[in-house]
VEXDREN-2710 file (C-alpha; in Angstrom, 1 decimal):
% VEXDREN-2710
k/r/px/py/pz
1/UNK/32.3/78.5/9.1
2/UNK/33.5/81.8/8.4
3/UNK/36.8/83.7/6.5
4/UNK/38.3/82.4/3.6
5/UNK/37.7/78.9/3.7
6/UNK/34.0/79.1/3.6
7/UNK/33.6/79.9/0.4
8/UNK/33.0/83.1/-1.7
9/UNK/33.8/84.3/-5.1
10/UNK/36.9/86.6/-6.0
11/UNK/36.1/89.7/-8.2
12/UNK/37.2/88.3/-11.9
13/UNK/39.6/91.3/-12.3
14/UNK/41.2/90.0/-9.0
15/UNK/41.2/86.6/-10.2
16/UNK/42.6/87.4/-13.5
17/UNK/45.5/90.4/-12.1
18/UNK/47.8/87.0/-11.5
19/UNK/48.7/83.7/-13.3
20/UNK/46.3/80.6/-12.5
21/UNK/48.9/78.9/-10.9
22/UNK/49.6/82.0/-8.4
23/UNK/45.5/82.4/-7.8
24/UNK/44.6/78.6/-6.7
25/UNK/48.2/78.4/-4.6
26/UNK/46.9/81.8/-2.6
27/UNK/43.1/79.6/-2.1
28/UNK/45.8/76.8/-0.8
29/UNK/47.1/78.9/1.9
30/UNK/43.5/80.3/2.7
31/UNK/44.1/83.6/1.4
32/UNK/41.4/83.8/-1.1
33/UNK/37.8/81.2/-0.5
34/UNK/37.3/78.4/-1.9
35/UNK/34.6/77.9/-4.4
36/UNK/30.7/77.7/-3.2
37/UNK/30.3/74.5/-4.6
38/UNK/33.1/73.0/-3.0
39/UNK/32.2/74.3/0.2
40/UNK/28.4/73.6/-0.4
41/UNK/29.5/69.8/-1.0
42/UNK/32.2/69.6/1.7
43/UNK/35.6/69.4/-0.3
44/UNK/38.5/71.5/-0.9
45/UNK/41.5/72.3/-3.0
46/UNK/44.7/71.1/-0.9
47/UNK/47.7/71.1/-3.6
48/UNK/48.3/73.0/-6.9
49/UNK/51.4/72.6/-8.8
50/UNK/51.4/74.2/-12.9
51/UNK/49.6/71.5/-14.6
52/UNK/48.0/69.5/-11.4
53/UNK/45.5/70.1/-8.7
54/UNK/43.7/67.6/-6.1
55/UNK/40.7/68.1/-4.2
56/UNK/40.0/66.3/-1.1
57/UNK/36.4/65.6/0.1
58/UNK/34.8/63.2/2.3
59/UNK/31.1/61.6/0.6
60/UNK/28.5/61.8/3.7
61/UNK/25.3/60.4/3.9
62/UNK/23.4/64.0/2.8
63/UNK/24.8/63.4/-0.7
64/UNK/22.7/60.2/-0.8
65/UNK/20.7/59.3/-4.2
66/UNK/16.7/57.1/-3.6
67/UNK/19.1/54.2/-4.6
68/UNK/21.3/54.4/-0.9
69/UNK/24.5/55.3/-2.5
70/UNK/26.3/58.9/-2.7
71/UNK/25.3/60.7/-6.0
72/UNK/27.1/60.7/-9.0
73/UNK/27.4/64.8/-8.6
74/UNK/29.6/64.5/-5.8
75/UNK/32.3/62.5/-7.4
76/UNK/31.4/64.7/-10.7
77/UNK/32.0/67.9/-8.9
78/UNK/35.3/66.9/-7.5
79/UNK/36.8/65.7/-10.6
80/UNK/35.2/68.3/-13.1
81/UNK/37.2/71.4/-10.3
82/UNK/40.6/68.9/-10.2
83/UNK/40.4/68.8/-13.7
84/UNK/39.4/72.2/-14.5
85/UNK/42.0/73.7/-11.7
86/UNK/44.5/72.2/-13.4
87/UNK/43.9/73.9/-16.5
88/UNK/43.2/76.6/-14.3
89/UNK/47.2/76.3/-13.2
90/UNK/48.7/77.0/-16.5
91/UNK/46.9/79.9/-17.2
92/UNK/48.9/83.6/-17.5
93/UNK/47.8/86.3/-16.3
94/UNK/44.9/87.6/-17.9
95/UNK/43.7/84.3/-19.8
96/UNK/40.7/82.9/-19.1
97/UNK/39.3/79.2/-19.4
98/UNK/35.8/77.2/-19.5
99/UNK/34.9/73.8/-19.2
100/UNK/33.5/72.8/-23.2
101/UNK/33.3/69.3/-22.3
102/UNK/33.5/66.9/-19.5
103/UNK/33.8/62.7/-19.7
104/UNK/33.4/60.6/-16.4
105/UNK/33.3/56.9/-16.0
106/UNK/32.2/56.0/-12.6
107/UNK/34.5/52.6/-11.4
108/UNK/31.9/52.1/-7.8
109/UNK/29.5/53.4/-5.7
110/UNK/30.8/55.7/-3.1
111/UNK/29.3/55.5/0.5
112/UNK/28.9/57.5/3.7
113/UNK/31.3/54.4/4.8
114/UNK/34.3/55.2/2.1
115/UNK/36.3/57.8/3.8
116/UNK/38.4/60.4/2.8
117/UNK/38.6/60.6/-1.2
118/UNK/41.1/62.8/-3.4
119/UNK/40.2/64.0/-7.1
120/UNK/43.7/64.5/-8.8
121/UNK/43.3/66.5/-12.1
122/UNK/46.6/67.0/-14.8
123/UNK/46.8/68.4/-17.7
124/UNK/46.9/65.9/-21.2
125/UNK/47.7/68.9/-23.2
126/UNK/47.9/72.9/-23.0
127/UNK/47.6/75.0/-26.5
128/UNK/46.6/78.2/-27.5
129/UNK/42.9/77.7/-27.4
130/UNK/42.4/74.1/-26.2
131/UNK/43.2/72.5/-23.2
132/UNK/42.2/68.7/-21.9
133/UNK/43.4/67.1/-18.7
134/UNK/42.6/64.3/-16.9
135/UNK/41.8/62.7/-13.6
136/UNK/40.7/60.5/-11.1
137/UNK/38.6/59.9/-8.0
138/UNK/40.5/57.7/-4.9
139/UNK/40.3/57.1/-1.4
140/UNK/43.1/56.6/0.8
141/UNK/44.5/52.9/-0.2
142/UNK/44.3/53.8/-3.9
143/UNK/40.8/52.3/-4.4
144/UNK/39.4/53.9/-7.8
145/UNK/36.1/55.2/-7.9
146/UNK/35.7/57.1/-11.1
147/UNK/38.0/58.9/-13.3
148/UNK/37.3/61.8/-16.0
149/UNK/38.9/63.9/-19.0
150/UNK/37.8/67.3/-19.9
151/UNK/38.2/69.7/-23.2
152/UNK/38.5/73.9/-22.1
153/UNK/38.8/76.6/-24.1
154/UNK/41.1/78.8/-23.3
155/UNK/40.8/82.8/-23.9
156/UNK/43.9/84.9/-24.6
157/UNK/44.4/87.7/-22.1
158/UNK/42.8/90.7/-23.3
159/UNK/45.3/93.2/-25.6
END
């Protein structure tokens, strides 16, 4: 795969010369790549809205764990980038975020078997310095398979 959609990083100042919400809507439409990790585990970003994002990803069986189920680091990467993109969506331009803590409870064992899954990530609550959101893991008749919160901090926009 090659262009956008394969993956790559943005230079930060690039990154940070727009609001969140306009930077993850321009990886929507495959202007900008998505993330290596997402691309390295076979999902992708596929809606943005201020305050939302969901991933969509299909668990295969080369993300298998000794134990003949999909690792927990698949569904962990999905809902740690829903739920850190939609932090991600409310920041302005210049502001920056990181992840200070992540919580996941995993519902059942995905499979090669389960299909298409979506990671739908919303923000809880957005201040100056602190942001949480929250999230969950489905496939396509609704079936839960884990779901997540998250605490960021969030970094003014240099003076």
């Amino acid at each position: 795969m090659s262009g956008p959609a394969a993956g790559g990083v943005v230079p930060r100042d690039a990154v940070v010369a727009q609001s969140g919400l306009e930077f993850l809507q321009t990886m929507v439409a495959g202007k900008v790549p998505q993330a290596p990790m997402a691309v390295t585990l076979g999902f992708r970003l596929v809606a943005v809205t201020e305050g939302s994002a969901t991933f969509e990803g299909v668990p295969e069986l080369r993300f298998y764990n000794p134990i003949g189920s999909v690792h927990g680091g698949f569904a962990a990467s999905m809902l740690d980038s829903a739920l850190g993109c939609a932090v991600f969506s409310t920041m302005t331009k210049g502001e920056t975020w990181t992840t200070l803590e992540l919580k996941l409870n995993f519902v059942r064992a995905l499979s090669q078997d389960t299909g298409l899954v979506r990671a739908e990530g919303r923000v809880i609550h957005r201040g100056r310095t602190v942001a949480t959101s929250e999230g969950t893991l489905k496939d396509r008749a609704g079936k839960l398979y884990a779901h997540a919160t998250t605490t960021c901090l969030v970094t003014p926009a240099k003076s």
